[in-house]
N, C-alpha and C positions, 0 to 999 in steps of 0.2 A: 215383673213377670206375672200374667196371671195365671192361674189355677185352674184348672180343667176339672169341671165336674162329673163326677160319675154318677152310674144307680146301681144295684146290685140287686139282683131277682134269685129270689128263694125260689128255689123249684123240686120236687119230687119224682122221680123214676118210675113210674107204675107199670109193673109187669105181671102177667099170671106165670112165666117162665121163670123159674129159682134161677136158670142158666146164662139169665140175663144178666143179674146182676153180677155176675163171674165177669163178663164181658168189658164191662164200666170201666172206662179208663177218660183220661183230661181227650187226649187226643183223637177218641172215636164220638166223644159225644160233643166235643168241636164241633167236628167236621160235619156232625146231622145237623146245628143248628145252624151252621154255616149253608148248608145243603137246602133246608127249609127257608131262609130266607131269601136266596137267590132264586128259588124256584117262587116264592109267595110275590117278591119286592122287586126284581131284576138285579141288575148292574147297582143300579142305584141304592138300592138297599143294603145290599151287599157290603159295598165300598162306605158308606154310612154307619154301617156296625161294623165292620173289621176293624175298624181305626184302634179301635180298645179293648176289643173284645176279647175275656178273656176268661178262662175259668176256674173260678179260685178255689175255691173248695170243692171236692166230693166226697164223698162216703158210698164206698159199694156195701155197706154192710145195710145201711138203713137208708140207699139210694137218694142221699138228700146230697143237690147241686144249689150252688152258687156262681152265676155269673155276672163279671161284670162289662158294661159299656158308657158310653157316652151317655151327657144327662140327653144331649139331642135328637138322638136315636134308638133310645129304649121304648118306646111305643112300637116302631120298626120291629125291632127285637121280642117283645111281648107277645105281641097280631100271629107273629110265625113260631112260636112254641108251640101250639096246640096241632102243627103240622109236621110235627117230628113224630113217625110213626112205627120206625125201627132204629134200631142200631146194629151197626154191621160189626163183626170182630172176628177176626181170622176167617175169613171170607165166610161166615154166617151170617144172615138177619136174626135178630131177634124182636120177635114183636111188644112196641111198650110207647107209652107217652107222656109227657112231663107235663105236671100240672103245679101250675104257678101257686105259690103259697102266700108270698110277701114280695114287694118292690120298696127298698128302702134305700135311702143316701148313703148309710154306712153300712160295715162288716156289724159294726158291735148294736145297730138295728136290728138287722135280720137276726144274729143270735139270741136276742131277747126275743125275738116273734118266735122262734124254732124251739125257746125254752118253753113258751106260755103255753106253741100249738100241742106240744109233746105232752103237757101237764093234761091237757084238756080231750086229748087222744085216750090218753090213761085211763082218765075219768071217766069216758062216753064208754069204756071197753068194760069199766070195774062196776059202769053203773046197774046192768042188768044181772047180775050176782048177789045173790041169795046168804051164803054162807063164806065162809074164809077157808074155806078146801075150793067152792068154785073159784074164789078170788084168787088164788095161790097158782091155779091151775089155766087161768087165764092169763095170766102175767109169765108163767110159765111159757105158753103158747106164743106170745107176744114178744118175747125174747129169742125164743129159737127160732120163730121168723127172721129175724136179722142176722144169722148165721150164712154163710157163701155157701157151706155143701150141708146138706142135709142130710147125708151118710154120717159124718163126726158126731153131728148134736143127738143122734139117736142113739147112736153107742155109746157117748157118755151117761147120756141117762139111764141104759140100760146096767143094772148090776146083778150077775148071779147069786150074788153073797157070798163069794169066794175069795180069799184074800190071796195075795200073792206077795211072797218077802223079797 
């Protein structure tokens, strides 16, 4: 029996909508890439990436997707990412698009590309800071960005000073 090769492409959710990433589910951001490539490739595209297409991981927190297909039609697959321009969920759009980070053979690839890019994220974010209260406070900022509602992250941070038993 032989073995079927895969690829598996790192991709990112980039939205200016916090409400977007609320939306992010396996089977709404299927159906755009599905959506994109039939409108980019036809018929043929289409039926060339479904065979295996499938998506393995997501993170609405920190919008990072993982999909996988065929080693033969990830080029297919790749061409029509950058033409996913919304995602619909509970009959909204919201406007956002995925940008390709890593295309690699394995899961435990990409996780080491998604360790390094995140290291390196860090670093570009900590490099323009001055002091360790700017650095604190950027990391700060960096963090609560990856929260779903932004009503939670602001009230936890907020403290009266008032204790309650």
């Amino acid at each position: 029996m032989v073995r079927f090769k895969n690829r598996y492409v790192l991709c990112e959710v980039v939205s200016e909508d916090p409400r977007c990433r609320q939306c992010i589910e396996d089977r709404t951001l299927g159906l755009a890439v599905r959506d994109a490539i039939a409108r980019l490739h036809g018929d043929y595209g289409l039926a060339c990436c479904s065979i295996s297409f499938t998506v393995k991981y997501l993170n609405a927190y920190t919008g990072t997707v993982l999909l996988r297909c065929r080693k033969d039609s990830y080029g297919l697959l790749c061409s029509a990412l950058p033409f996913v321009r919304y995602l619909e969920s509970r009959a909204q759009r919201y406007p956002c698009f995925l940008n390709t980070l890593h295309v690699g053979g394995t899961i435990r690839t990409c996780q080491k590309f998604l360790i390094q890019y995140n290291r390196t994220q860090l670093l570009r974010l900590l490099q323009n800071c001055t002091t360790e209260g700017e650095e604190r406070q950027c990391i700060q900022k960096s963090l609560l960005s990856c929260f779903l509602t932004e009503e939670q992250s602001q009230s936890g941070d907020e403290d009266d000073g008032t204790e309650t038993d």
